[in-house]
C-alpha positions, 0 to 999 in steps of 0.5 A, spaced: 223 787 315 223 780 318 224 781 325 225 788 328 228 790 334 223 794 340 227 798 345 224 796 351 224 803 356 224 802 364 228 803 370 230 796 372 230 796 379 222 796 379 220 793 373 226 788 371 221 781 371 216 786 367 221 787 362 223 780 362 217 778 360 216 783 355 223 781 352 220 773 352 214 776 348 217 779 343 222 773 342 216 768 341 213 772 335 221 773 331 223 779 335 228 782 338 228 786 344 233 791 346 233 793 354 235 800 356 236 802 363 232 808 366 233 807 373 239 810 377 238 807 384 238 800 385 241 794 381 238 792 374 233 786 376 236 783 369 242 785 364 240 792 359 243 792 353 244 799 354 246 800 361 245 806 365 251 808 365 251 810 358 244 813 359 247 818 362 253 819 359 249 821 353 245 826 358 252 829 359 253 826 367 254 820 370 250 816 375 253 817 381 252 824 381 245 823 378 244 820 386 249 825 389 243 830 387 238 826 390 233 829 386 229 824 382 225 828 377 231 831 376 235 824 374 229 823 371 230 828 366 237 826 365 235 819 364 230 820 359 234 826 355 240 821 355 236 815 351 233 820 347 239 822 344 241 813 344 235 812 341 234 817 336 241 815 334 239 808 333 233 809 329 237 813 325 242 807 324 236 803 322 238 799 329 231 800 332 224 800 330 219 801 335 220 802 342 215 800 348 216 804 355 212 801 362 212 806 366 207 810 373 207 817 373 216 818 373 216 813 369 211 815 364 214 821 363 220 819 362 219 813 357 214 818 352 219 824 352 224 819 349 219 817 343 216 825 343 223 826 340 223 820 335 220 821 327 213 821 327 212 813 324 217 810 328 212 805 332 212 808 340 207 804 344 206 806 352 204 801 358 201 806 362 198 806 370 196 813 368 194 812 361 186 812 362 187 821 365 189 825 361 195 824 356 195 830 352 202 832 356 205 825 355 203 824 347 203 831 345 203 831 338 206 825 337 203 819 335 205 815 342 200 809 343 198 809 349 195 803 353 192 803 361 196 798 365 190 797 368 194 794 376 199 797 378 206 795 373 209 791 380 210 783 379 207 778 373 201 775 374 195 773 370 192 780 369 199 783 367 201 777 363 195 778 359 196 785 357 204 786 357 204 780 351 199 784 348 203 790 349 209 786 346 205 784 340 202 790 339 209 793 338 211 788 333 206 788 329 207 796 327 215 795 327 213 789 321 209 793 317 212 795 310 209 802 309 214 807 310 213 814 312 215 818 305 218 825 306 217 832 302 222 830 297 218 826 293 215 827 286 209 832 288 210 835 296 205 833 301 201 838 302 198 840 309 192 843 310 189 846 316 181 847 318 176 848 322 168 845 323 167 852 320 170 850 313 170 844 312 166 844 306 170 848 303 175 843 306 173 836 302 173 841 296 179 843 296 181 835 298 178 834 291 181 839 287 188 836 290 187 829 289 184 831 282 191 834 281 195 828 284 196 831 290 196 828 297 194 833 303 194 831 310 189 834 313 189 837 321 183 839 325 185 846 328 185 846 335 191 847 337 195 840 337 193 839 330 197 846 327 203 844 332 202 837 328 202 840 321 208 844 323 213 840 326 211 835 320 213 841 317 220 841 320 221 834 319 221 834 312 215 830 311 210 836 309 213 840 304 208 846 302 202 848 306 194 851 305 193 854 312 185 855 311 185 855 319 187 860 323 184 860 329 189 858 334 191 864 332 186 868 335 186 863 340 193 864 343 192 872 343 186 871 348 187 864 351 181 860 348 181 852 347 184 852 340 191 855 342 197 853 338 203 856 341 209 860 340 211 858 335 204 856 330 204 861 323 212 861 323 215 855 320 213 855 313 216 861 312 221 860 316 223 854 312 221 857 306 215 852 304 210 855 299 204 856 303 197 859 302 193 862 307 186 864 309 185 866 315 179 862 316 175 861 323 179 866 327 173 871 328 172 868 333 175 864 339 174 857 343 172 856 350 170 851 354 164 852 359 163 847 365 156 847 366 154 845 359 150 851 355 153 856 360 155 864 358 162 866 362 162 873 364 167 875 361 163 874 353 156 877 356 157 883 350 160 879 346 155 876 341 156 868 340 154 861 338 154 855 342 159 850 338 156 844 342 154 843 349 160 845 351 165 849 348 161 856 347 164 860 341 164 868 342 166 873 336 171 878 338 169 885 338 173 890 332 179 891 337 179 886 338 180 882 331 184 888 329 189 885 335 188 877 331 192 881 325 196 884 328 199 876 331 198 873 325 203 878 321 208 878 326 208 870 326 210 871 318 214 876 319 220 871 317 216 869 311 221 872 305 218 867 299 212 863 296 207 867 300 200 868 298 194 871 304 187 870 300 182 875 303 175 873 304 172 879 305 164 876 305 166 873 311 172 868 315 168 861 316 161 858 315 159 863 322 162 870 319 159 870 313 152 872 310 146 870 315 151 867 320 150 867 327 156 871 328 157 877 322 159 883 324 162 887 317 165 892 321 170 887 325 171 883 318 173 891 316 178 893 321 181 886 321 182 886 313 185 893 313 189 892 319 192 885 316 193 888 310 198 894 312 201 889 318 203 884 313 211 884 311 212 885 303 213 878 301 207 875 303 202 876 296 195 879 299 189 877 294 182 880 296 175 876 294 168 879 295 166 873 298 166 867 304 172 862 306 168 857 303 166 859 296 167 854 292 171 858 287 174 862 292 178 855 294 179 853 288 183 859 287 187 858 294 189 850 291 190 852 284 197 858 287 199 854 291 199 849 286 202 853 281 208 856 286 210 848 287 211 847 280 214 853 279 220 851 283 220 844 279 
């Protein structure tokens, strides 16, 4: 690509010389810059190429009645599902290849909803004031730069000219890399695969055993985001068969821990029909942030636990309560009808469970197995193994199924 199109995302009436200069930036290094208007008050300080009025028509409204309501999260919302729905349109088209948002907190929110709803790969670069906070709720999990406005995004001068050319050129430079993003549909899937701190030995052997097979794997660190990551790759057609090796953002979302996962996490592979394997590796115990450091909440005083680092305490569940962990993850494959193999290590789920960890407890490994395999629906294949989740051969024959179940659909 020799010179890529960056769609600039703002509201023009408070930030039209901004985007100008973005628009001059982007020109200066052989780009091209496509101005889309968010804003619905005042008039644009400098012509869109997609005006608002568009905006909102894609959204189903108009910008007349948008001010009518008065309302301005409610415009915001419908401002960014419009240029959600011309954006996506337009990459899909091939006519836009990154997109670049400026923006406060309204603005912010708008600009990364828009390029939470473009593919993964497509370059999504945010000039935030509020980008040095918390960003989990803008970037959720996809992979939105963002970058701190330092000042407020009110005028040009030095400070702004400086960091608004590094955002133009930071854009440009991922639109004009040539490394595609390869979807599932080539030779040999891309695999996905979860895991945990408590099974990463076993993870990097299972990375071996992949490689060694021609098999590239992506994997994703378990804390929540990263199973919701992994699924909507899933869904994206990126990733086309999965090693659930971590399952403790399940344990997580039954009892409000760190590492929640969501709804919807553990339902996608089967709903979609991709091959997968799972271990229920790490979900013995939960997550849970403490602040002061090295301190024990009431609520796990019984419980017998581990600190994980200074600040995130793990506690193991009781039996009753693991038993209430299966239950969640065979419900979340209850729409699993295929290509579905459970592998039970019965010495223990992670590095903390097994033989002469700080969180054994044979009795709850019992209750929980046994409640898993009654709950589990018959098409999900149940393989039990006298030994802990990260046993070299217990791995090894978790990839060497899931091999063989993608190749015998070849």
């Amino acid at each position: 690509m020799t010179s890529p199109t960056i769609a600039i995302l703002a509201t023009l009436d408070t930030k039209g010389r901004e985007v100008r200069y973005l628009k001059e930036q982007l020109e200066r290094l052989g780009g091209r810059a496509r101005i889309v208007d968010l804003g619905v008050r005042g008039a644009p300080d400098v012509p869109p190429d997609v005006p608002r009025e568009e905006v909102a028509a894609a959204a189903g409204t108009t910008v007349d009645a948008l001010r009518a309501g008065d309302d301005a999260d409610a415009a915001g919302r419908a401002m960014a599902e419009g240029a959600a729905a011309l954006m996506r349109a337009e990459v899909d088209a091939g006519s836009v290849h990154g997109v670049l948002g400026l923006g406060g907190l309204r603005g912010t929110a708008s600009c990364t909803h828009v390029m939470r709803a473009l593919p993964y790969g497509v370059p999504k670069v945010m000039v935030s004031t509020v980008a040095s906070g918390d960003t989990s709720a803008y970037v959720d999990v996809k992979d939105v730069t963002m970058m701190f406005a330092v000042g407020d995004i009110l005028g040009l001068n030095a400070l702004t000219r400086k960091l608004l050319a590094n955002a133009a050129g930071a854009a440009f430079g991922m639109a004009s890399v040539d490394v595609a993003l390869e979807t599932a549909a080539r030779d040999k899937p891309l695999i996905g695969m979860s895991n945990l701190g408590v099974l990463t030995r076993g993870a990097m052997r299972a990375l071996e055993r992949f490689e060694a097979k021609g098999y590239e794997v992506v994997v994703f660190h378990a804390v929540g985001s990263g199973g919701r990551a992994m699924e909507e790759l899933m869904r994206q057609g990126v990733i086309g068969a999965v090693f659930d090796y971590a399952m403790g953002e399940i344990a997580d979302d039954v009892f409000e821990g760190l590492r929640a996962g969501g709804p919807t996490r553990l339902t996608v592979a089967g709903e979609l029909g991709l091959p997968q394997v799972l271990c229920p590796g790490g979900c013995e115990h939960l997550g849970v942030l403490v602040d002061p450091p090295n301190t024990v909440p009431e609520r796990f005083r019984e419980h017998t636990s581990v600190f994980h680092n200074p600040v995130v305490f793990v506690p193991r569940l009781k039996p009753d309560e693991f038993v209430r962990v299966a239950e969640e993850i065979a419900r979340r494959l209850g729409a699993t009808s295929r290509d579905a193999v459970m592998m039970l290590p019965l010495g223990g789920t992670g590095r903390y469970a097994m033989e002469g960890g700080p969180l054994r407890d044979e009795e709850g490994d019992r209750a929980f197995f046994a409640a898993l395999k009654s709950a589990l629906p018959p098409a999900v294949e149940v393989i039990e193994r006298e030994t802990h989740a990260e046993d070299p051969a217990f791995v090894d024959e978790c990839v060497d199924r899931l091999i063989a179940m993608i190749e015998a659909r070849t």
